[in-house]
N, C-alpha and C positions, 0 to 999 in steps of 0.2 A: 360589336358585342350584342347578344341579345336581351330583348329587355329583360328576360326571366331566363338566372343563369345557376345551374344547380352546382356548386365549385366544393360538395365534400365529396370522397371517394366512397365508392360504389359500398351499399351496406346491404347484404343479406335481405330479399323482400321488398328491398327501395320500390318495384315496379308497380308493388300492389299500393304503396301508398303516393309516392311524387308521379302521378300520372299528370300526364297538358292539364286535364281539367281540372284539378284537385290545387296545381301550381296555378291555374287562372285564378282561380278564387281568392287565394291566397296574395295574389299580389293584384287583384283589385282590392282586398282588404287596407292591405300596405300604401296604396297610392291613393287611396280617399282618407284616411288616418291616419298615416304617415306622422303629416304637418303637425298636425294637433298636438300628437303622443309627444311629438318634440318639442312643442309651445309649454305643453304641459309637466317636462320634465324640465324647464328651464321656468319652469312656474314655482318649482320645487326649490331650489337654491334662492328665487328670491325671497320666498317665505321662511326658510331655513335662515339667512342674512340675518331676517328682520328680526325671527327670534333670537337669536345672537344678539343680536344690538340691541334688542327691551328686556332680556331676559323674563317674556312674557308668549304666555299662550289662551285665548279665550274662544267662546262662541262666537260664531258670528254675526256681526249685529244683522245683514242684510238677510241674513235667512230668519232671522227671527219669526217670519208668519209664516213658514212653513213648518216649525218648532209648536207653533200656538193653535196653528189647524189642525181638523179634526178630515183624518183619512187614514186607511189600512193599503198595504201592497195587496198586491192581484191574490185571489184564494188558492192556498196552496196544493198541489196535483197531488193525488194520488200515493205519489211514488217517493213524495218527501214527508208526509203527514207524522209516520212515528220513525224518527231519527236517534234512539235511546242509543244506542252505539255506533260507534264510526270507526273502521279501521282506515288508517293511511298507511303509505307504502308506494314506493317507486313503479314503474312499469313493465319491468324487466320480468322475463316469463314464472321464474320459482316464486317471487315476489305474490305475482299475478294470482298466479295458481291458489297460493296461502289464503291469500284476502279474499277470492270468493269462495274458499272453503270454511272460512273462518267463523259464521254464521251472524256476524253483523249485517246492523239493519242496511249500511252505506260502507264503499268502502269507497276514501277519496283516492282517487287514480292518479298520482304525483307526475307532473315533470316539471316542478320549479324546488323546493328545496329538499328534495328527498329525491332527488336525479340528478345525475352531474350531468352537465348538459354538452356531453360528448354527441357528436353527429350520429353515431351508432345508437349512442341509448335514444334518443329523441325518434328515430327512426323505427327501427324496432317495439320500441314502445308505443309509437303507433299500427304498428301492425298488433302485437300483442292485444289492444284493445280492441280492435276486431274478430279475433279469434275468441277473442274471451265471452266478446258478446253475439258469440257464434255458437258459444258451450263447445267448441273443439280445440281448445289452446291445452298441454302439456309441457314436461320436461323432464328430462335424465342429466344429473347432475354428472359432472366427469368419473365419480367416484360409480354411478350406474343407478343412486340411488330416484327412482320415480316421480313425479309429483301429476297427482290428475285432478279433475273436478269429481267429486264426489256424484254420482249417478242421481241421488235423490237431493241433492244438495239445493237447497233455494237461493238464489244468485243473491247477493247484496246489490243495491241500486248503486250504478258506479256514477261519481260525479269526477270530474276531471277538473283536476284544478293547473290549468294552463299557466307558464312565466309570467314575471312581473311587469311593467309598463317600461324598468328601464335596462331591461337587457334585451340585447339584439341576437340574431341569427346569420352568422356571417358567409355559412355554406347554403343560404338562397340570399342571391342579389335581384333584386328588381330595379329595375332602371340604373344601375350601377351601384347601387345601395344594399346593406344588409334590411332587410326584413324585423322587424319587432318580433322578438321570441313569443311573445304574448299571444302574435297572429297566427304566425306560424304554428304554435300549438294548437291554439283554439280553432283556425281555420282546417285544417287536416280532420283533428279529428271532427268535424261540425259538418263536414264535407262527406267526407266517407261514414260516419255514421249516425245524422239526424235523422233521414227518412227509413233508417233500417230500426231507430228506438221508436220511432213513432208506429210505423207499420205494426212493430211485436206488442205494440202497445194497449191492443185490444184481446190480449193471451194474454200476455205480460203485464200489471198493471207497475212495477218492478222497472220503468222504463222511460225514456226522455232524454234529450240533451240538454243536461246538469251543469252548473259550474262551478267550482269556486274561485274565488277571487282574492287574489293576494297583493300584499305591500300597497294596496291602495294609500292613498294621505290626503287623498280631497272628494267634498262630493263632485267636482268637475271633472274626475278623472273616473269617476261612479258612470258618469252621464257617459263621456266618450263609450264607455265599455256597454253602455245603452244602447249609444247608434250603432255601434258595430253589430250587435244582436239583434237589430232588427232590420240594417241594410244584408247582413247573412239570412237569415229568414225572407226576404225579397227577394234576396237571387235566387235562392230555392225553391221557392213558391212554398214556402213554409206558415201557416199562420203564426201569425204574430202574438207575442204571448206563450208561445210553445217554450221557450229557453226559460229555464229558472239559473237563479247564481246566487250562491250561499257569496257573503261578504268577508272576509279573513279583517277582523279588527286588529290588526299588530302591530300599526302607528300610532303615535299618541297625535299626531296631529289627526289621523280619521276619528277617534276617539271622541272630540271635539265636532265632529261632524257626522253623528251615528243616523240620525234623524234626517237631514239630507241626501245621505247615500243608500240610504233605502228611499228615498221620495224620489231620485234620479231614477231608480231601479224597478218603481212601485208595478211596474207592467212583467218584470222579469224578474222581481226580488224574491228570494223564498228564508233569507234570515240572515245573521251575522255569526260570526265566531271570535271566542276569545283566545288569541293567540299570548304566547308569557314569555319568549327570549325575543323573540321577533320586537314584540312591544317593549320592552325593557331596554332592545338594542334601539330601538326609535327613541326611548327619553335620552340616554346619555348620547343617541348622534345630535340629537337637535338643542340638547342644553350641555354641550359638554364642556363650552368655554362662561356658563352663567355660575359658575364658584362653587364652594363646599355643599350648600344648601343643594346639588342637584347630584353629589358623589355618590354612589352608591355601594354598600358593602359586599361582602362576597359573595357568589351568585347563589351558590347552593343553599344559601341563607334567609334568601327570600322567596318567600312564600304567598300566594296565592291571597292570604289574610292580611299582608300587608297593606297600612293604611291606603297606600295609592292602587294597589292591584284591587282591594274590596271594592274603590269608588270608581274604580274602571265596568267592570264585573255586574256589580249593581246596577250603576246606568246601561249599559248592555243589555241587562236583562229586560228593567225597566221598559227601554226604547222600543226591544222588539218586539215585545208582549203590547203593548200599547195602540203598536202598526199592524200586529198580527203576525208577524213572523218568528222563524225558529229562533232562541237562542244554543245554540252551540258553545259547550267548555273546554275546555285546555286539554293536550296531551299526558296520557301515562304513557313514559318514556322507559318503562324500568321492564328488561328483557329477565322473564323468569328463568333459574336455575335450576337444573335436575339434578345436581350433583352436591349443592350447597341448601340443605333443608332449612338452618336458621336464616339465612341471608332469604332465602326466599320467604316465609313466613313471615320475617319484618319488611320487606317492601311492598308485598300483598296489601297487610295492614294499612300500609301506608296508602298504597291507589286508591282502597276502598273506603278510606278515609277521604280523600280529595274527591272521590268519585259521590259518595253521600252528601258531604258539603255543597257539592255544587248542583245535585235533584234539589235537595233543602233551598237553597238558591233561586229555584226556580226556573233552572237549566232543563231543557228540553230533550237533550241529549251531551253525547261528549265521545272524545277521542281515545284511540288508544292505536299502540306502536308493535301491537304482540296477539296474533290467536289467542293465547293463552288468559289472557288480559280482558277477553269478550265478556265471558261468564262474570267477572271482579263488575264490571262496570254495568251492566246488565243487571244485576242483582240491585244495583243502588238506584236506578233509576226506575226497576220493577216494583221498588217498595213504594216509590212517594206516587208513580203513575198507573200502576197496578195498569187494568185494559184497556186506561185510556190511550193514547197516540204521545200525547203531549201534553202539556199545564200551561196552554197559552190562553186558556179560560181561568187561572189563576188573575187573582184580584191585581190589579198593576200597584205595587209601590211608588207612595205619594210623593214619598222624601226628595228634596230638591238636590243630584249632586252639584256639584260647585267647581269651578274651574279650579279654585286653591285646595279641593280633596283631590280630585286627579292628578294635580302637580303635587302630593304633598309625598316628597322624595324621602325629608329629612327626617320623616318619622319612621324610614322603614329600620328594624331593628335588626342589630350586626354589625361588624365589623369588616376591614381590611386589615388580611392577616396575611401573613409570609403562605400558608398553606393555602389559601386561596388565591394568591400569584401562581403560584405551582400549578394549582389544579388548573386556571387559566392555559396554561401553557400547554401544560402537558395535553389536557383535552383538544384542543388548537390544531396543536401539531398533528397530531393522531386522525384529525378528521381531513384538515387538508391535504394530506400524505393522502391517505383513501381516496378523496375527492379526484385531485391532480389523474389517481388512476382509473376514474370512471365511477368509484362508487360515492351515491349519494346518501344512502342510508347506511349507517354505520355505528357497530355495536362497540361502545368504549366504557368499561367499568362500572359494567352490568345495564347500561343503558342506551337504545337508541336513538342515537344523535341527527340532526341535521344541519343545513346550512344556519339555523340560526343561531345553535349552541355557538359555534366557532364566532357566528357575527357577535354574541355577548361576551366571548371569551376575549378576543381582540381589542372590545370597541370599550373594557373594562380594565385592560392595561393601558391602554391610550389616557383615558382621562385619569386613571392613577399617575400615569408618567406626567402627563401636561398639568397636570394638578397638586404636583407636589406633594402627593399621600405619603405619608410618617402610618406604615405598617403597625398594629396592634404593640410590637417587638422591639418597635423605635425605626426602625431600619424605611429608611426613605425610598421611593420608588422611581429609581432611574433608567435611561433608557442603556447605560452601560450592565447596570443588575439585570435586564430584560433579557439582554444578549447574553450575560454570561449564564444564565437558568437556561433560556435555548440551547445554547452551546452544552451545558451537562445534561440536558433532557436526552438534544440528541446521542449524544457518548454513551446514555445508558439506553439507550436505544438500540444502539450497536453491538451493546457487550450481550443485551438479553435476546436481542434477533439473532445475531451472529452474524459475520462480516458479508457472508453471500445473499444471503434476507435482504439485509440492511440495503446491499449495493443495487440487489434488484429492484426497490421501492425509489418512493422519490422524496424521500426524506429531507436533501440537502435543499432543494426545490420547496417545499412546504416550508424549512427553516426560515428561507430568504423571504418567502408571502409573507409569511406571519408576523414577521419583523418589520416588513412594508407598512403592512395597512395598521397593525400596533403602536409603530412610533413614527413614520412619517411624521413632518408637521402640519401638511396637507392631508386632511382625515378623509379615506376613502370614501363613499357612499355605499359603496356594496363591495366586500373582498369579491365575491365572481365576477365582478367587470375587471379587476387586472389579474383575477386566476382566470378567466376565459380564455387568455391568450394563450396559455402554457397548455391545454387541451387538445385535444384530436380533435 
């Protein structure tokens, strides 16, 4: 066997991106951090154990004088200074096309939960990213309809935010092994296009290898993703300090360690972001066996104001402003309507409402899931920042947060209700059906979904089932009731698709996940490490 073994079939382009040298890189990345990522992913259960067993989560004491010191991360380039808007979005070319038409300042370049991490899309999607930062990428939908870059169009600054630490890559083996998806991302495109953003760099100032960084949960896992960016910048001959990496806050254990994983980063840091299912799916995976006090109501209930999201948010702001970096806000997920004028005039409201709240906040910038959506977010962050870039010269708030406001679950307001089991499900199904068949971003009941809706939707019947929740209605939440809502979701799934829809999708597939990682008693850690398997 050789030690670098390429085992997915052959995908459209592969040649321009898995070249000898591109795969060397990539698995000297693998075999010097390898070990680590594994130490470090088996760092993670024992710290998950422990909170189980104290049903407790804190600062921590040993970092305390790095909390107490006074230091900023490296000064931010250029090319991240004013981040008022950020589209995200998969890789995949129509995708592509939209977001650098879109007229956002950033547009983050998905291949972890807004990518189903089929061998094709990863592939392609790195090509795609070349092309795009080519200015020659297009596409013709099957229907014939076009999509181009706009001639005068000013590119948005693409940051690529690369898989998570614990998902692998099974179609590159090195030394008999899968590959860390993480690397395999990050390394291809780092590889093929560091010295081509650096080069346009002095045209361009719109330029750089960007990253963001997802599902972190330690600053040791901050650090790891450190040496990797600067043992990659050495094999390059790339100076050091060239990579910046926005930080995806969506753990409530990194949450606890915001101040660290920017101190790990301070050479390559450029800010954090607040992420809101992701993080929400982090408190009920890590406190789902610590009792009523950590239950959480129905999802579409809580809101961004609640007591533990406010003290999440706040300290976030606090921290980065502090160190000098950006803070980044939550996703607008709500896909506008051309056809429905009311339904669209109250969700608009609505963005623009989260979207003001969080300039007011002292957010730097923020997300959105829809061109459409640019302008809504854009207007709310042009009132409070007018010409400046950003408000990280905004006075830092003194207020001390507190470990018991970040844990404080039981104050968020709402209930468990029979329709918010439904919604659970129904939403679930919907996105893993899509997922199983390659899509990662996905439009369900007016709103753009991703891997993390489904992780809240899942990881919120579980502790209902394991917790013995008495619904609003009376009615108890068993894993037989679980089954039998799946089982009529999908029947009326059937009757509205129609039998040939239905049999073509992979519905019966997405049924059995869901009911997996839902009610097992063994609680997944990620539904795509046992939906990986069932992929191309």
């Amino acid at each position: 066997m050789p030690d670098i073994e390429v085992t997915g079939a052959h995908v459209e382009g592969a040649e321009r991106i898995l070249t000898p040298q591109a795969l060397d890189f990539v698995a000297g990345l693998q075999r010097r951090f390898g070990t680590r990522r594994e130490e470090l992913l088996a760092a993670r259960i024992a710290r998950r154990e422990e909170i189980s067993r104290t049903g407790r989560l804190d600062f921590l004491p040993e970092t305390a004088e790095i909390r107490a010191a006074e230091w900023k991360i490296a000064e931010t380039p250029a090319a991240l200074l004013d981040r008022r808007v950020e589209i995200t979005g998969p890789t995949d070319r129509k995708m592509t096309v939209n977001a650098l038409n879109s007229g956002a300042e950033v547009w983050l370049a998905d291949f972890e939960d807004a990518t189903a991490p089929t061998w094709s899309n990863l592939v392609q999607g790195q090509a795609n990213l070349i092309d795009a930062l080519e200015r020659r990428i297009d596409f013709t939908s099957p229907e014939g309809k076009e999509y181009r870059l706009r001639p005068d169009a000013e590119l948005p600054t693409v940051v690529v935010r690369p898989r998570g630490w614990h998902l692998e890559e099974r179609h590159l083996l090195v030394d008999g092994r899968p590959v860390a998806g993480a690397l395999f991302d990050f390394g291809l495109y780092f590889f093929h296009n560091a010295q081509r953003l650096i080069a346009r760099g002095a045209q361009d100032p719109n330029s750089g290898p960007y990253f963001y960084l997802p599902k972190t949960e330690s600053h040791l896992e901050a650090r790891l993703w450190n040496e990797v960016f600067v043992q990659a910048q050495e094999a390059l001959g790339i100076e050091r300090g060239t990579v910046r990496a926005t930080v995806l806050i969506e753990t409530i254990t990194a949450a606890f360690e915001m101040e660290e994983i920017l101190y790990e980063l301070r050479e390559h840091a450029a800010g954090l972001n607040a992420g809101r299912w992701d993080y929400l799916f982090s408190a009920i995976k890590n406190f789902r066996d610590a009792g009523e006090r950590f239950i959480l109501p129905d999802r579409d209930t809580i809101t961004m104001t609640s007591p533990l999201m406010r003290a999440y948010t706040r300290l976030l702001v606090q921290t980065c402003h502090r160190r000098g970096a950006h803070a980044i806000g939550g996703m607008a997920a709500f896909i506008p309507s051309r056809r429905d004028r009311a339904v669209n005039e109250a969700a608009l409201a609505k963005v623009a409402a989260d979207k003001n709240r969080e300039a007011g906040d002292g957010f730097d910038g923020s997300w959105v899931a829809h061109p459409d959506l640019v302008p809504v977010c854009r207007a709310a962050f042009d009132a409070v920042l007018g010409d400046r870039p950003n408000q990280k010269d905004r006075p830092v708030e003194s207020a001390v947060i507190t470990a018991g406001e970040l844990l404080d679950v039981a104050s968020t307001e709402g209930a468990c209700t029979e329709r918010g089991l439904h919604s659970a499900i129904a939403v679930g199904l919907r996105y893993i059906e899509a997922w199983l068949r390659g899509h990662g971003a996905v439009g369900i009941f007016n709103l753009m979904e991703d891997v993390a809706t489904a992780e809240i939707s899942r990881s919120q019947v579980w502790q209902w089932v394991h917790n013995d929740v008495v619904l609003e209605g009376g009615e108890k939440v068993t894993a037989e009731l679980v089954r039998r809502l799946v089982s009529e979701e999908l029947s009326s799934l059937r009757e509205s698709l129609g039998d040939a829809a239905y049999d073509a999708g992979r519905w019966q597939q997405a049924g059995a996940l869901f009911e997996q990682v839902a009610l097992d008693d063994d609680f997944a850690d990620f539904l795509t490490v046992p939906g990986y398997a069932l992929l191309d």
